[in-house]
PLY file of the C-alpha trace (Angstrom):
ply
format ascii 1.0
element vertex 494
property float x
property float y
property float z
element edge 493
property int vertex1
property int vertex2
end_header
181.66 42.37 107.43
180.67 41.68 103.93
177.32 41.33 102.38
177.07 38.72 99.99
172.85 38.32 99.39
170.59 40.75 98.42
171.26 44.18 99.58
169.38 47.11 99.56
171.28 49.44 97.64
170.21 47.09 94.83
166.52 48.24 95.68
165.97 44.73 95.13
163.22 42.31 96.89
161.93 42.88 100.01
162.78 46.80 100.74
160.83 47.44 97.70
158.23 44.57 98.55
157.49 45.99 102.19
157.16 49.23 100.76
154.47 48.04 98.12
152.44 46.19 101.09
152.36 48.61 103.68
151.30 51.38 101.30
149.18 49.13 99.64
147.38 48.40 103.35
147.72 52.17 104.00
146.05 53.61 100.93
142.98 51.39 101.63
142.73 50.98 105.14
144.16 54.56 106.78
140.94 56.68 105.53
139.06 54.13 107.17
140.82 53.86 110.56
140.77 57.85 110.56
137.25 57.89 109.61
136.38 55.67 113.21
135.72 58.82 115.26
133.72 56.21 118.06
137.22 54.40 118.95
138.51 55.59 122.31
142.26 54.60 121.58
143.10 54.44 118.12
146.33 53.87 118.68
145.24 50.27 119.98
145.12 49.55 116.11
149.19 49.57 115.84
149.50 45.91 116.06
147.12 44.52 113.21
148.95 47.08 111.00
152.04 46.04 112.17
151.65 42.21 112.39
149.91 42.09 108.35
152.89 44.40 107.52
155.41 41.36 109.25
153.39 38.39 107.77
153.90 39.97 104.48
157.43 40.28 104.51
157.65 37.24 105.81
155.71 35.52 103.12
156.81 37.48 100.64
160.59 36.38 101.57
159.88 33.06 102.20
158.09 32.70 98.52
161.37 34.46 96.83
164.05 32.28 98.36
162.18 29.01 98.82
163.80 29.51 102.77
164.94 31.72 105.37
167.96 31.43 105.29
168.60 33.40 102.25
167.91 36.24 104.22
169.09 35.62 107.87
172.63 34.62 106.59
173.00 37.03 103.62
175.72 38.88 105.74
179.07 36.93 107.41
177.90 38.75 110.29
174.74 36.78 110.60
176.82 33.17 110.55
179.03 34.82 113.24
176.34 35.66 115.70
174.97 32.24 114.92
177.71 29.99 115.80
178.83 32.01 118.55
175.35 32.06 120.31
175.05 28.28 119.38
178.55 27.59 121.17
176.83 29.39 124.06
173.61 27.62 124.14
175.32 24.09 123.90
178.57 24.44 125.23
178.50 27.31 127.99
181.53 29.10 125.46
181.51 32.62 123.79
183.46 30.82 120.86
183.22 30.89 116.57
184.94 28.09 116.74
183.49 24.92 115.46
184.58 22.43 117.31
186.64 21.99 120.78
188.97 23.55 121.77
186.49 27.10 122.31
188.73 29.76 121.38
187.62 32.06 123.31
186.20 35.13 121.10
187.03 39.09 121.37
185.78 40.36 118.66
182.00 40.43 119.04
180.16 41.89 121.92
177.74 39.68 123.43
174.08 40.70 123.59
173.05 39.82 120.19
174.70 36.22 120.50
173.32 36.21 123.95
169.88 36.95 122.91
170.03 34.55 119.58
171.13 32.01 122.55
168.18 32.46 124.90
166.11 31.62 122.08
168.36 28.54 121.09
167.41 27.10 124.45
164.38 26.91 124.33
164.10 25.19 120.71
163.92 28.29 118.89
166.47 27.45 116.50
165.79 27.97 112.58
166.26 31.02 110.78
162.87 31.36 110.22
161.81 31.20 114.07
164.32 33.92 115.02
162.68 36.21 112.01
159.96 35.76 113.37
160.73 36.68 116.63
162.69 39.70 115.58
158.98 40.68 113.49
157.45 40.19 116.88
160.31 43.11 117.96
159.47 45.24 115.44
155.62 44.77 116.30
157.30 45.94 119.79
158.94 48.89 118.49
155.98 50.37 116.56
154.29 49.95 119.90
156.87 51.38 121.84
157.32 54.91 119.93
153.49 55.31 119.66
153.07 55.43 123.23
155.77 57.60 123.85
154.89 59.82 121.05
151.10 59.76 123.36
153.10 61.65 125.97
153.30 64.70 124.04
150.47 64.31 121.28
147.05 63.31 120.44
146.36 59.75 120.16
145.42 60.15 116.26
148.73 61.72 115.80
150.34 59.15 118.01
148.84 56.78 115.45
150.11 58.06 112.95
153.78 58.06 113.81
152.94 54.82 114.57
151.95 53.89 110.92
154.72 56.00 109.33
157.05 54.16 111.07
155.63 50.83 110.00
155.49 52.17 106.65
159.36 52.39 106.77
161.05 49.24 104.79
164.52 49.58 105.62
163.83 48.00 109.32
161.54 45.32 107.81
164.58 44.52 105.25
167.09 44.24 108.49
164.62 42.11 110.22
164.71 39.47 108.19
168.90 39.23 108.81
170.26 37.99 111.96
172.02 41.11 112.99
170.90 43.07 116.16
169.53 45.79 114.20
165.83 45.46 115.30
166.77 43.98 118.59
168.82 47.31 119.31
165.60 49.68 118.20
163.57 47.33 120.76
166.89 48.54 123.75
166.66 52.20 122.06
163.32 52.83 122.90
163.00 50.99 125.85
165.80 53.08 127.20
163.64 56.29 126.34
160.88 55.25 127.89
162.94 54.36 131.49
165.21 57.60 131.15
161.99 59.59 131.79
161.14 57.41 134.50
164.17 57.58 135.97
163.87 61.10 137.28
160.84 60.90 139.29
161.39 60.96 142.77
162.53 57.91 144.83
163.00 56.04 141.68
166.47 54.65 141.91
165.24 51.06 140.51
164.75 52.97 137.15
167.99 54.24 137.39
169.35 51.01 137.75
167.51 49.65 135.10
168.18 52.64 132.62
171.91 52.06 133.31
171.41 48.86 132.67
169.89 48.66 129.39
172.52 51.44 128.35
174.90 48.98 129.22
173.63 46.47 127.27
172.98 48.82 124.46
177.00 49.16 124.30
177.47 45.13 124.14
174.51 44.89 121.70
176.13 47.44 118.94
179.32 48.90 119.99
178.34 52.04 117.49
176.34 52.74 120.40
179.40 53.60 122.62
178.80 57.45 122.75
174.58 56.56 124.22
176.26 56.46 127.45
176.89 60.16 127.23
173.66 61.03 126.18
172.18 59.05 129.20
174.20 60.83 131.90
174.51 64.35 129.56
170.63 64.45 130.03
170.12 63.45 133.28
173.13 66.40 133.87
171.00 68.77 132.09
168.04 68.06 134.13
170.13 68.73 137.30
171.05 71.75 136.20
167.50 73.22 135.13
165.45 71.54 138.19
167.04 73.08 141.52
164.84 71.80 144.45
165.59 68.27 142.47
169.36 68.64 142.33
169.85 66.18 145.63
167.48 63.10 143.69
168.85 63.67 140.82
172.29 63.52 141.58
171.82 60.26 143.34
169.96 59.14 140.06
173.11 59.54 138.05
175.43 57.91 140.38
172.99 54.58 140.52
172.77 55.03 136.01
176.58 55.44 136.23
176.61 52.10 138.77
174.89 50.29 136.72
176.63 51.24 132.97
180.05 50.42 134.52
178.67 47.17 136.05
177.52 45.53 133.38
180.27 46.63 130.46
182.78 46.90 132.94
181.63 42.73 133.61
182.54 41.97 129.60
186.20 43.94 129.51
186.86 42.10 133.05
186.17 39.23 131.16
188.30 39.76 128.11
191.07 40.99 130.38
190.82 37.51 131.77
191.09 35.54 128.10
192.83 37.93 126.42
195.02 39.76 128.79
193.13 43.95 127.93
190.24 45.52 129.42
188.39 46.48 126.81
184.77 44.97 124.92
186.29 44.24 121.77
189.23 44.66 119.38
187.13 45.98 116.67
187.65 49.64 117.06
191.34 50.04 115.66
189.98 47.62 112.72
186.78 49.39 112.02
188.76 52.88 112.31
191.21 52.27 109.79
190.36 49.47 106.92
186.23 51.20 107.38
186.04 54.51 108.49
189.51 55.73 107.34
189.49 54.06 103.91
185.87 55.62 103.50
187.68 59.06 104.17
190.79 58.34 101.90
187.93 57.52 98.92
186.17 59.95 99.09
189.29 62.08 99.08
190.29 60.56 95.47
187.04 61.14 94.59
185.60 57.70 94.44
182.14 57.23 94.66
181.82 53.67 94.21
181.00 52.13 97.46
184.12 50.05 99.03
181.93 46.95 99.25
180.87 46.70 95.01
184.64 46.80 94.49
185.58 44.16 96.68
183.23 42.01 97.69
179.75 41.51 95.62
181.33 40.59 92.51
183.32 37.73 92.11
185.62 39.19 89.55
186.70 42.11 91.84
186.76 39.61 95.02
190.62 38.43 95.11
191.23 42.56 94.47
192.30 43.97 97.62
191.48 48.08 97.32
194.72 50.29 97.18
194.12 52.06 100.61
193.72 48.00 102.41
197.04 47.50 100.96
198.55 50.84 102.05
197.03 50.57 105.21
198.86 46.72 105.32
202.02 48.11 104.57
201.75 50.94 107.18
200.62 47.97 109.86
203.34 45.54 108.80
205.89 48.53 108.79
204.62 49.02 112.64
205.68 45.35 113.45
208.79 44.77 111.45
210.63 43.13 113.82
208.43 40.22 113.86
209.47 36.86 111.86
208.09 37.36 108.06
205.28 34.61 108.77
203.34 36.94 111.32
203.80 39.46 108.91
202.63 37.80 106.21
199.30 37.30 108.30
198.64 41.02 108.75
196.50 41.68 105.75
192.82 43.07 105.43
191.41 39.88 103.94
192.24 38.39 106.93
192.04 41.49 109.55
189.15 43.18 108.27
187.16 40.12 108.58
188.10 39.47 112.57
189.94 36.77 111.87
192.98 35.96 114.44
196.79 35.90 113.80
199.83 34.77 115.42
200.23 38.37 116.71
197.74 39.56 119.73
194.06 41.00 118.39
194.61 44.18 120.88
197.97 44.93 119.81
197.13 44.95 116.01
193.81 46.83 117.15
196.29 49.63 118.70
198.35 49.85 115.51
195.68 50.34 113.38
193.88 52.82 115.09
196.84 54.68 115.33
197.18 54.14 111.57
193.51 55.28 111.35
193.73 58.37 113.43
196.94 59.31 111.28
194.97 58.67 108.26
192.00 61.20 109.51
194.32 64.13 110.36
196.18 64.17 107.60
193.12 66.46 105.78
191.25 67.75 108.61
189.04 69.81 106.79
188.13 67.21 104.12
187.82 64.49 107.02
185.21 66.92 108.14
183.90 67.59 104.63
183.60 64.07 104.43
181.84 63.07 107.82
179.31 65.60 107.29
178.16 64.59 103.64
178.39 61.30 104.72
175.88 61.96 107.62
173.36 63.90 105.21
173.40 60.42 102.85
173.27 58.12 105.11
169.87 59.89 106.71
169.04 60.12 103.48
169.64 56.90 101.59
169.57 55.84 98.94
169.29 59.68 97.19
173.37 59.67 96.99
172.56 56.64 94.13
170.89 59.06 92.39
173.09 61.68 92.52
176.02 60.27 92.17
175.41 56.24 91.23
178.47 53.56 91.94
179.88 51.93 88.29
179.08 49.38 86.78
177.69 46.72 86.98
176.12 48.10 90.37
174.21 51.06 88.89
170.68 51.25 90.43
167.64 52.46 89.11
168.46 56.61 89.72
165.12 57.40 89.12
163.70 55.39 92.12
166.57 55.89 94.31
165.52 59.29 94.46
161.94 58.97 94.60
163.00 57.29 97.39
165.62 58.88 99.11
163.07 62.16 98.23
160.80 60.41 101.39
163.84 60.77 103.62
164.79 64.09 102.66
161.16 65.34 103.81
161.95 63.55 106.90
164.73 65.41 107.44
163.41 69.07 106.68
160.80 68.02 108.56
162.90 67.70 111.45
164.69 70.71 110.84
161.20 72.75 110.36
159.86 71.76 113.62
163.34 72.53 115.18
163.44 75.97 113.83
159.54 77.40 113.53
157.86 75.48 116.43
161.12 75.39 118.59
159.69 72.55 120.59
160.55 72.14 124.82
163.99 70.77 125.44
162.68 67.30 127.41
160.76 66.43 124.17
163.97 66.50 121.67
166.64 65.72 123.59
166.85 62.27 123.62
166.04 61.44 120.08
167.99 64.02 118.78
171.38 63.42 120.98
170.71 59.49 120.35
170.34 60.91 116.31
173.54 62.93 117.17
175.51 59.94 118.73
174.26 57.53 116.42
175.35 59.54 113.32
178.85 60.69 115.01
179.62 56.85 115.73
178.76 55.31 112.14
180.13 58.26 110.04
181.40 57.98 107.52
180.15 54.43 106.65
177.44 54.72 104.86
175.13 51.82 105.13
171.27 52.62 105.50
171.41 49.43 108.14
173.38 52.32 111.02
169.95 55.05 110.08
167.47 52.15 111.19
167.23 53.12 115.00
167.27 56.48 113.87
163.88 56.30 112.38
161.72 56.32 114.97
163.47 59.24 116.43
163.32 61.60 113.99
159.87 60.97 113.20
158.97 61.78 116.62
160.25 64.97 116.24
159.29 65.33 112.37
155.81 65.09 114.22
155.30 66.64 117.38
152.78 69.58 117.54
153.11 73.12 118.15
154.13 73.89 121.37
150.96 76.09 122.20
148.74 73.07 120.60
150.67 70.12 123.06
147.83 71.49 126.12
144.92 70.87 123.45
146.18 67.78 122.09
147.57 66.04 125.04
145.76 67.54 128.00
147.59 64.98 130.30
0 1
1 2
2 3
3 4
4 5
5 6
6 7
7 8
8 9
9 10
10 11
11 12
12 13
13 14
14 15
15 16
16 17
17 18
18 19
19 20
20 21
21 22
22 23
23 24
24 25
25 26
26 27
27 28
28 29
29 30
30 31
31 32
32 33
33 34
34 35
35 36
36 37
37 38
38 39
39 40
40 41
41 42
42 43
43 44
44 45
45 46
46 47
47 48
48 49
49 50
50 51
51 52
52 53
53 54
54 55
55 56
56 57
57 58
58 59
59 60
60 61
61 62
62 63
63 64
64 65
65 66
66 67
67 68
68 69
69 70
70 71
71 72
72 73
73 74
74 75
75 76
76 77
77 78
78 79
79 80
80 81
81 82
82 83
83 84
84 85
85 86
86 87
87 88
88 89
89 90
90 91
91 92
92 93
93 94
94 95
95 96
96 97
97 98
98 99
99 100
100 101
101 102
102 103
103 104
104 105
105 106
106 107
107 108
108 109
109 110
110 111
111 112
112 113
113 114
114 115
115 116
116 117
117 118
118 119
119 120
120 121
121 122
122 123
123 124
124 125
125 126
126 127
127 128
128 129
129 130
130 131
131 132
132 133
133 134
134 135
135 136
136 137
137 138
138 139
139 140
140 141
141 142
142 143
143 144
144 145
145 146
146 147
147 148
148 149
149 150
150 151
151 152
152 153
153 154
154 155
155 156
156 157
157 158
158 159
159 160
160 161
161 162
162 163
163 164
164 165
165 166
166 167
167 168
168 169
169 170
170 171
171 172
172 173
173 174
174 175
175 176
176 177
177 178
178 179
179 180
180 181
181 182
182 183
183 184
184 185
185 186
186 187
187 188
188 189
189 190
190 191
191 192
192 193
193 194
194 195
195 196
196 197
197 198
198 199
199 200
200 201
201 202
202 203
203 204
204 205
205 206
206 207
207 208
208 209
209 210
210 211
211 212
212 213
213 214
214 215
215 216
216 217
217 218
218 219
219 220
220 221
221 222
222 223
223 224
224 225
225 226
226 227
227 228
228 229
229 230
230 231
231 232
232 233
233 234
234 235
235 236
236 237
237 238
238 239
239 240
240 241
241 242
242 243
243 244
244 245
245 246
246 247
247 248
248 249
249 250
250 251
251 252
252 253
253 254
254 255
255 256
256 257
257 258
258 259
259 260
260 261
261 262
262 263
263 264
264 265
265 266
266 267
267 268
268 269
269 270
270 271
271 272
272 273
273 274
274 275
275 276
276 277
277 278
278 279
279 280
280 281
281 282
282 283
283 284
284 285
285 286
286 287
287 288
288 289
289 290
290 291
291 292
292 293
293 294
294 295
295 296
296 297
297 298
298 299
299 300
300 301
301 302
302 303
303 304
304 305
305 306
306 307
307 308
308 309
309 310
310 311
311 312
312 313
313 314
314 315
315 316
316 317
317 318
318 319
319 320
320 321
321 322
322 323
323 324
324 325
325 326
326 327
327 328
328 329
329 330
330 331
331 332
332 333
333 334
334 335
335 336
336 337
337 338
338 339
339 340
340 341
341 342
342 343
343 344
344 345
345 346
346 347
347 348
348 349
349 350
350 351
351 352
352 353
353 354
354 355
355 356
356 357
357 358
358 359
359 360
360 361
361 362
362 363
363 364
364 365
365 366
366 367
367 368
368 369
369 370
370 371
371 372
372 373
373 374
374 375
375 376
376 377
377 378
378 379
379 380
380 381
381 382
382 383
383 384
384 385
385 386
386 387
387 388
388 389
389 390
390 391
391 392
392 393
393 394
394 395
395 396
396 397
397 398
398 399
399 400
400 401
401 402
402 403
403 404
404 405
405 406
406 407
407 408
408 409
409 410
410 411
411 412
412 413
413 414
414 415
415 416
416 417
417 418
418 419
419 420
420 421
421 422
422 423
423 424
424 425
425 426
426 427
427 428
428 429
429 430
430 431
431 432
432 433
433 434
434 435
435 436
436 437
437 438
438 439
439 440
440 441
441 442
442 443
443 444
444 445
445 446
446 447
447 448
448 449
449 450
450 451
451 452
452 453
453 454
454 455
455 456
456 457
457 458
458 459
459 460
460 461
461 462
462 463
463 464
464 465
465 466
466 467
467 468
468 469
469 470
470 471
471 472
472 473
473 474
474 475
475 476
476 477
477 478
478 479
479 480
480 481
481 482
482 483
483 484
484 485
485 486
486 487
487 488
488 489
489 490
490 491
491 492
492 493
């Protein structure tokens, strides 16, 4: 849960590094690429952009720690996907345990372990070889969104979504971790490209592959939980608006539906077998109340300091459990007072909030804490609200809340480059908003990357940790981008 290497609220290293590169490469090579009126797909020039942008985090990495490793483990996360996909590759177990017996584990999904493990088997095992593969992903991803973006604009402004996006550090920064932030993009925009697919006629094997990537989205990051809706919300919308389709597309949304259940319904049928619930994980009452609730309760006191300086990245505030944790504890040991004072004892958010296990059952703790959570939330409605939404406006906007209102010491950043930064996401943003209001682009362009924005946001809030706004890039600068609705004939005749 905890990062303990470089970060980029810090601005430090490689988010400011990338940044440097790619608009180092841009500024000389953009008026040049431009400039080649003779090539017939420009946008065929994506991947050298995109693989000297990789090479040069890479190196640039590499040089600053001496190894990978630095990087890929910075986060306990990282070490947690690694053993468990190594217990999977050698020892057919979804375990963190380190030696036999496997306890089996309930607190991850499994498609970033899964995917680490795939890799494992076939001697791709360092920390640098799995960076590399995840740059490889985001050579994908740039790739990916610049042919969809074809679909409804010019190649040259195709391109240059394309070259924005690489321009964007934050998901070079979160490629060089093991965490399933890049992977999930790849699944994100794969998923867009299938879901319009999926509603051409006689087409059902799309529809059982776009339920099955949304499926796997869910086990990848479970703060994708609410893409589901989105999925079958859109494919609902375009039964309603296309009548003499209403018969295929109904049939589409039972095989997407099908295929969600099957595969996520395949991982709670599992834990219902080791663990006695049906559920994918026991995160949620956990993440709910010592994450999102705390965040709330903060923000309430008027703290600005982010939960993680106080706690966490210095090692004088480390054995310092925050005053909400410890109320929270209380509340949660109050819940199970009739257990023996050693189970109670264990039921504490240096051990909780980390997914650690305890004599008492994960799910049942879960339960109590989000019911501790949801209490939390309601006490304040309207400054729950207050805070979700101001939370949602920083995160998309990172790191300008430094700037405005900077954590204490010793974490202070540089203000004056947070918001020359964060400035570059706020013009993302109105530029969203412009083209939303003024140019009140067609429904099937916008509606999947801004309900994935939506359900994204609505999920994560209100953490605030620029690594949840990553697969939110891409779609906003889609939209950010996309022409005038009377130009979309002249630009993209097809």
């Amino acid at each position: 849960m905890f990062s303990t290497g470089p970060t980029p609220t810090g601005f430090n290293i490689t988010a400011r590094v990338v940044m440097f590169n790619s608009l180092w490469f841009g500024a000389v090579h953009c008026r040049r690429l431009f400039a080649m009126r003779f090539v017939k797909h420009p946008i065929l020039l994506l991947p050298i952009i995109s693989i000297l942008a990789g090479v040069g985090t890479l190196i640039f990495a590499h040089q600053r720690t001496g190894s990978m490793d630095g990087y890929a483990f910075s986060s306990l996360d990282g070490r947690e996907y690694y053993q468990l996909a190594m217990n999977l590759a050698h020892h057919g177990s979804f375990s963190q345990s380190e030696s036999p017996p496997f306890d089996p584990d309930t607190w991850r999904t499994p498609g970033y372990p899964l995917f680490l493990a795939l890799h494992l088997l076939i001697g791709i095992d360092s920390s640098l070889e799995l960076v590399v593969v995840q740059q490889l992903l985001n050579l994908i991803n740039t790739l990916l969104l610049a042919f969809m973006a074809q679909k409804y604009m010019s190649p040259r402004r195709a391109l240059l979504v394309g070259l924005l996006f690489v321009l964007e550090p934050y998901h070079h920064f979160y490629s060089l971790w093991l965490m399933p932030a890049t992977l999930f993009v790849t699944v994100l925009l794969l998923i867009w490209h299938v879901w319009h697919r999926a509603t051409a006629p006689d087409r059902w094997q799309w529809s059982a592959l776009l339920g099955a990537l949304t499926g796997f989205a869910v086990l990848l990051r479970p703060v994708s939980i609410l893409l589901p809706v989105v999925v079958l919300v859109g494919l609902g919308i375009q039964w309603y608006r296309g009548r003499e389709k209403r018969q295929q597309l109904l049939r589409t949304f039972g095989v997407t539906l099908a295929a969600m259940m099957l595969i996520v319904g395949a991982w709670a049928g599992r834990n219902k077998v080791v663990a006695g619930r049906f559920a994918i994980s026991h995160q949620s009452g956990i993440v709910l109340s010592y994450f999102k609730a705390t965040e709330v309760m903060l923000w309430r006191l008027g703290r600005t300091a982010d939960r993680y300086a106080e706690t966490a990245l210095g090692d004088e505030h480390a054995d310092q459990p925050h005053v909400v944790w410890e109320d929270i504890d209380a509340r949660l040991r109050n819940h199970f007072a009739d257990l023996p004072a050693e189970h109670l004892n264990q039921l504490q958010w240096s051990q909780l909030a980390q997914g650690n296990k305890t004599d008492i059952d994960s799910f049942e703790v879960s339960t109590a804490l989000r019911s501790i959570g949801m209490e939390m939330l309601v006490q304040e409605p309207l400054s729950t609200l207050a805070c979700c939404f101001l939370r949602c406006f920083s995160i998309l906007t990172f790191p300008l809340n430094l700037a405005i209102c900077p954590p204490a010491e010793p974490y202070t950043p540089d203000r004056l480059r947070a918001a020359a930064e964060g400035a570059i996401y706020l013009a993302l943003l109105l530029g969203v908003l412009a083209r939303l209001l003024w140019e009140r682009p067609l429904l099937e362009q916008v509606y999947f990357p801004l309900a994935c924005t939506l359900a994204l946001l609505l999920a994560s809030t209100p953490q605030l940790d620029p690594r949840f706004r990553v697969p939110m890039i891409p779609l906003l600068l889609f939209v950010a981008l996309l022409p005038r609705r009377k130009h979309i004939s002249k630009e993209n005749p097809h």
